[in-house]
C-alpha positions in Angstrom: 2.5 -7.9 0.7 0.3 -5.7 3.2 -2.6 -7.0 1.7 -1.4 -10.6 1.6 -1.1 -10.2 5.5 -4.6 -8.1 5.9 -6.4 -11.0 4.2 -4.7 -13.7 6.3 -5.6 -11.3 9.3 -10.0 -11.2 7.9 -9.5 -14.9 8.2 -8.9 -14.8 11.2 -11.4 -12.6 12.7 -14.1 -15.6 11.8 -11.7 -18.1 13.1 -11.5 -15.9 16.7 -15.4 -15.6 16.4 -15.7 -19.4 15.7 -13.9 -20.1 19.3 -16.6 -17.8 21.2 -19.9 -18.0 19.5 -22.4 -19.5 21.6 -23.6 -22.8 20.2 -27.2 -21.3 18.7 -25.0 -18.5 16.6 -24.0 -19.5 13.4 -21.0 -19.1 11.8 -20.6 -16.3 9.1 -18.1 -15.9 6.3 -20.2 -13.9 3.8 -19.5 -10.3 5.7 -15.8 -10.8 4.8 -16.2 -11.0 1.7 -18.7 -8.2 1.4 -16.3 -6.0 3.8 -13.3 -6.2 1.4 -15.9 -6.2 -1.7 -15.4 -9.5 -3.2 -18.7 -10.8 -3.1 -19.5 -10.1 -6.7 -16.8 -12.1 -8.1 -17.3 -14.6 -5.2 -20.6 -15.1 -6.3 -20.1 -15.2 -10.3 -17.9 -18.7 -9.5 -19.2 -20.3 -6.2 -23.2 -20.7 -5.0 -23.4 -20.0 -1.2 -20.3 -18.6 1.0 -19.9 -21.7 3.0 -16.6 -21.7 5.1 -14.6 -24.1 2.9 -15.3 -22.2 0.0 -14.7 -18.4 1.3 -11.4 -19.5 2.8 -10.5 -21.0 -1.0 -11.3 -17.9 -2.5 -9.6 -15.7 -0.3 -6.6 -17.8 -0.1 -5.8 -20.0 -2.8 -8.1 -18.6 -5.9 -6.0 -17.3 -8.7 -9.1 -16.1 -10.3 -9.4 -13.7 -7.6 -6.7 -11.2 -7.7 -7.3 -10.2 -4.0 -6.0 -13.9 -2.7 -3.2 -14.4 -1.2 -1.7 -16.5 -3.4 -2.5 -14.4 -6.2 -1.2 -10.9 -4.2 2.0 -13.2 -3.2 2.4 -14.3 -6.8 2.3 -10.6 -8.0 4.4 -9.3 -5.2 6.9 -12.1 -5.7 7.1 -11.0 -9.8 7.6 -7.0 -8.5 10.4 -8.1 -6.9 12.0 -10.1 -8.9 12.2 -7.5 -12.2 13.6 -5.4 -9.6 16.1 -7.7 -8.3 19.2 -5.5 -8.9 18.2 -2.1 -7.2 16.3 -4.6 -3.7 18.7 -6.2 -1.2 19.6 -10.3 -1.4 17.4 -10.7 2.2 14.5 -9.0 0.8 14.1 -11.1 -2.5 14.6 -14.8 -0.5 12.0 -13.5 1.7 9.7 -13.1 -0.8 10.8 -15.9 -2.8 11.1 -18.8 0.1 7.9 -17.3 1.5 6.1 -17.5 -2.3 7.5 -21.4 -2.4 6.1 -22.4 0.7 2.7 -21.0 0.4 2.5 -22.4 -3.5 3.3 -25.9 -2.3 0.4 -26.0 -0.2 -3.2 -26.4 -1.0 -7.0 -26.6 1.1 -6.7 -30.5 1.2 -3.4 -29.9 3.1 -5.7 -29.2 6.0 -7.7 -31.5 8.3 -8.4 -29.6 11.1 -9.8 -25.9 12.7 -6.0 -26.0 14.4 -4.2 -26.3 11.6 -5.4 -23.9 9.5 -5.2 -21.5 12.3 -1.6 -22.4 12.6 -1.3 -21.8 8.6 -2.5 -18.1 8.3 -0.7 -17.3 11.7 2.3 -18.5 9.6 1.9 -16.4 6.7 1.0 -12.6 9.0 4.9 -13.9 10.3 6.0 -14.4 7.0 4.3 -10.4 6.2 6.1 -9.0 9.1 9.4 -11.1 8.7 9.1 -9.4 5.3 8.5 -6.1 6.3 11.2 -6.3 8.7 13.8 -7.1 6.5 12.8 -4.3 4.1 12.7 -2.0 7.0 16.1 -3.2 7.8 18.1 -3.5 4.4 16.9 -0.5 2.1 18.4 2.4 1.8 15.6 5.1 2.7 15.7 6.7 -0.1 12.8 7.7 -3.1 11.8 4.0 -3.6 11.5 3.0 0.1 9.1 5.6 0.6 6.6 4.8 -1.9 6.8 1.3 -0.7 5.9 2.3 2.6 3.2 4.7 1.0 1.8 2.0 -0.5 1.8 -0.3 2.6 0.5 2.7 4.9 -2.6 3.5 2.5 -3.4 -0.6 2.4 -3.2 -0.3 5.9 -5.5 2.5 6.1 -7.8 0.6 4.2 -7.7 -2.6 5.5 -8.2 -1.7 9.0 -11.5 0.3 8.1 -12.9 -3.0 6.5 -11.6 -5.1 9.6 -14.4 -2.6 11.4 -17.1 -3.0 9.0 -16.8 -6.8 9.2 -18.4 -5.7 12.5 -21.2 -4.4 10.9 -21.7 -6.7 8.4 -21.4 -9.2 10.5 -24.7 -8.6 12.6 -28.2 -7.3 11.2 -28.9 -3.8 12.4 -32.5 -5.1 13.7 -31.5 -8.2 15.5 -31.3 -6.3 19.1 -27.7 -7.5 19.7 -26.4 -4.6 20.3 -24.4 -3.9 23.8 -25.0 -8.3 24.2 -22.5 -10.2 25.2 -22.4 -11.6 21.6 -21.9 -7.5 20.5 -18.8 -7.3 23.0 -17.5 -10.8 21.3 -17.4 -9.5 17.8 -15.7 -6.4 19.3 -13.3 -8.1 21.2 -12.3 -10.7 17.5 -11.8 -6.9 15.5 -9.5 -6.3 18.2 -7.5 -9.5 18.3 -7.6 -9.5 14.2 -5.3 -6.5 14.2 -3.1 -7.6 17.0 -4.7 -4.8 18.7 -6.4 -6.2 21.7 -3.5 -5.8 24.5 -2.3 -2.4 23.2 -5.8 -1.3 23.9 -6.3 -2.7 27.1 -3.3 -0.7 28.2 -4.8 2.5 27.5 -8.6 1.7 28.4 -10.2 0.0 31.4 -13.7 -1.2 29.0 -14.3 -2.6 26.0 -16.9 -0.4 24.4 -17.9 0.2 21.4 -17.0 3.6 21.5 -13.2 3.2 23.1 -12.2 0.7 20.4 -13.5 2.5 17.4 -12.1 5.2 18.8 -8.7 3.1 18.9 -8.8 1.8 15.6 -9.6 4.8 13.8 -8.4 8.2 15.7 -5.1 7.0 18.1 -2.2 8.7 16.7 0.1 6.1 18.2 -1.0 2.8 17.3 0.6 1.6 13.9 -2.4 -0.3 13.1 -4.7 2.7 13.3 -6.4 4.5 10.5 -5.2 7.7 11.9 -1.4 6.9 12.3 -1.6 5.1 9.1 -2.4 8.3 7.0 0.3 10.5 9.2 2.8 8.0 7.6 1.6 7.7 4.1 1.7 11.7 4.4 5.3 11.9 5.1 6.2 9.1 2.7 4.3 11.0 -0.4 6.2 14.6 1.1 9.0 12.8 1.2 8.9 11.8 -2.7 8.4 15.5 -4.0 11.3 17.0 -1.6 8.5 18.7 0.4 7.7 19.5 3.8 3.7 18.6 5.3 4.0 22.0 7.3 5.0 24.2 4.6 1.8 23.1 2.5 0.6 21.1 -0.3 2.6 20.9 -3.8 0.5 18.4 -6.3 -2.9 17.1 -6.1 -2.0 13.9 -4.6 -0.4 15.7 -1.3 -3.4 17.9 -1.1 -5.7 15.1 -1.3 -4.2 13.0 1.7 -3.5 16.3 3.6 -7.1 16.6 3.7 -7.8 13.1 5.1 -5.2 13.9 8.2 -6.3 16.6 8.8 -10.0 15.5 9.3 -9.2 12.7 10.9 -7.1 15.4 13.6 -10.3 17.5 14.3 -12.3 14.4 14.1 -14.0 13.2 17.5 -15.3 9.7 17.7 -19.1 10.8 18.5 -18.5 12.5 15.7 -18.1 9.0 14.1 -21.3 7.3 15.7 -23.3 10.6 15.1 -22.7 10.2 10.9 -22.7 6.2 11.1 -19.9 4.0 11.7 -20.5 2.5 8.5 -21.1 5.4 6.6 -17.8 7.1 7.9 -15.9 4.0 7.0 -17.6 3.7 3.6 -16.8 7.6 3.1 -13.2 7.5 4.3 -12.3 3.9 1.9 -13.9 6.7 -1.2 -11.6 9.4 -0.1 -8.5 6.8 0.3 -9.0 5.5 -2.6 -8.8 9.5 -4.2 -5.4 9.5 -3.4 -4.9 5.9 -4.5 -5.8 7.4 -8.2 -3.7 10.7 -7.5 -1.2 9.5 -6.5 -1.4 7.4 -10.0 -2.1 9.7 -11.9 1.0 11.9 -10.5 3.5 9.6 -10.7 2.6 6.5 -12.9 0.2 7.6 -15.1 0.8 8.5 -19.1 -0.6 11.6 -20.8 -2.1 10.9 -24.0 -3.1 8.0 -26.9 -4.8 4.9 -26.7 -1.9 3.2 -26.2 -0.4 5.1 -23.4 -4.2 4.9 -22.2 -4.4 1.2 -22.1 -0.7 1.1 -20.6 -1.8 3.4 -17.8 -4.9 1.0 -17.1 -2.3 -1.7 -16.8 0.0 -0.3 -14.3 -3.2 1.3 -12.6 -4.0 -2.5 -12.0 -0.8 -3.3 -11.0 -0.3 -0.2 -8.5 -3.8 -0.7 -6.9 -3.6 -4.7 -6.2 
């Protein structure tokens, strides 16, 4: 579900840039797709990443099992196996929200406005969601590793929301600090809902002061670094442990370490390794404790059965 509401959320960052590109700039859809790492299976059905046909695969594609429909589909089938330990509101969220978004299709569209209005429609539908699960669960074992999952998709998602930034403009074409630049800084912003919580806390937008936002604020629920504090005390939470007491199993160790980097980490720290690198770096080391946290709790010793069973729910756990 966090990821059905990211990839409604990369859709609109083009759809923000769209409204303010000056007339000589052309659109761009291939840097989401090469943000969130899609292109080669974009490319292996489709010829050029025109706008119609990015917005098709991200959306309604079943042969890509990052869409939206196809995330909603497989969130929609979690639920309902599970039917009898999740409340009544949660599963006719999920289901009245699966319904609608199944009945509608690209040719359902005829204008930039509408389809604006559509993905607005379904981040709602993610937070109406997420809402209601906050709301109706008991917070016990299974809450938390559904909010340790959201919290580390979170993570991840906002750090490719930043590197649609980078993809987004070539590193030699001299737009850097342009009015353009500050446009493409001011969409990442607005794609995470992040743009007036900022501007309470910092006069400019720079560079520097929204990267700086995005990926160190400990108080932003968006940010990378208030992502990972909650994923940590979900995955503590599971084993009976405490954070400050120390590390019990190799999936605790391994997101303790991203915290606690991302505590002594200063954002010229960030700009002096890369922005991209850093991101590229800290999606790696997330997705570490993705497969630890697998391998910890999911995963199945031994034989080529349990083997390809553990591949399976792998699959399952990542998407």
């Amino acid at each position: 579900m966090e990821r059905v509401e990211n990839y409604a959320r990369f859709v609109g960052v083009n759809f923000n840039l769209a409204l303010d590109l000056p007339p000589d700039v052309d659109e761009q859809w291939e840097p989401l797709l090469i943000a969130t790492a899609d292109h080669f299976l974009f490319y292996k059905y489709y010829d050029k990443p025109t706008k119609e046909d990015v917005i098709h695969f991200m959306t309604f594609d079943k042969r890509n099992p990052n869409s939206i429909i196809s995330c909603l589909y497989e969130a929609r089938e979690n639920a309902r196996t599970i039917r009898e330990t999740i409340s009544k509101e949660m599963w006719e969220s999920i289901n009245t929200f699966y319904l609608a978004i199944k009945g509608t299709s690209p040719d359902d569209f005829r204008n930039m406005d509408h389809m604006q209005s559509y993905f607005t429609d379904i981040r709602k539908n993610c937070q109406l969601f997420h809402g209601v699960v906050d709301s109706s669960i008991t917070r016990n074992e299974a809450w938390h590793f559904g909010r340790l999952g959201r919290h580390i998709e979170r993570a991840d998602k906002c750090s490719r929301f930043l590197d649609v930034k980078y993809f987004t403009l070539l590193q030699d074409s001299g737009t850097n600090g342009s009015t353009l630049d500050l446009m493409l800084w001011t969409a990442v912003l607005k794609s995470v809902s992040a743009y007036n919580m900022y501007r309470q806390t910092h006069r400019a937008l720079t560079p520097m002061n929204i990267v700086a936002f995005l990926i160190l604020d400990k108080l932003f629920p968006r940010s990378i670094a208030y992502c990972v504090r909650q994923a940590e005390l979900s995955l503590y939470a599971i084993a009976g442990s405490i954070p400050e007491r120390g590390y019990t199993n190799p999936a605790e160790r391994a997101l303790s370490k991203i915290r606690s980097e991302l505590e002594f980490t200063d954002v010229e720290d960030v700009f002096k390794m890369g922005l991209h690198d850093y991101l590229d770096k800290f999606q790696i080391k997330n997705n570490e404790v993705d497969n630890k946290i697998f391998d910890m709790y999911f995963g199945l010793e031994t034989g080529q059965s349990q083997s390809q069973s553990q591949g399976h729910f792998k699959s399952q756990w990542m998407n």
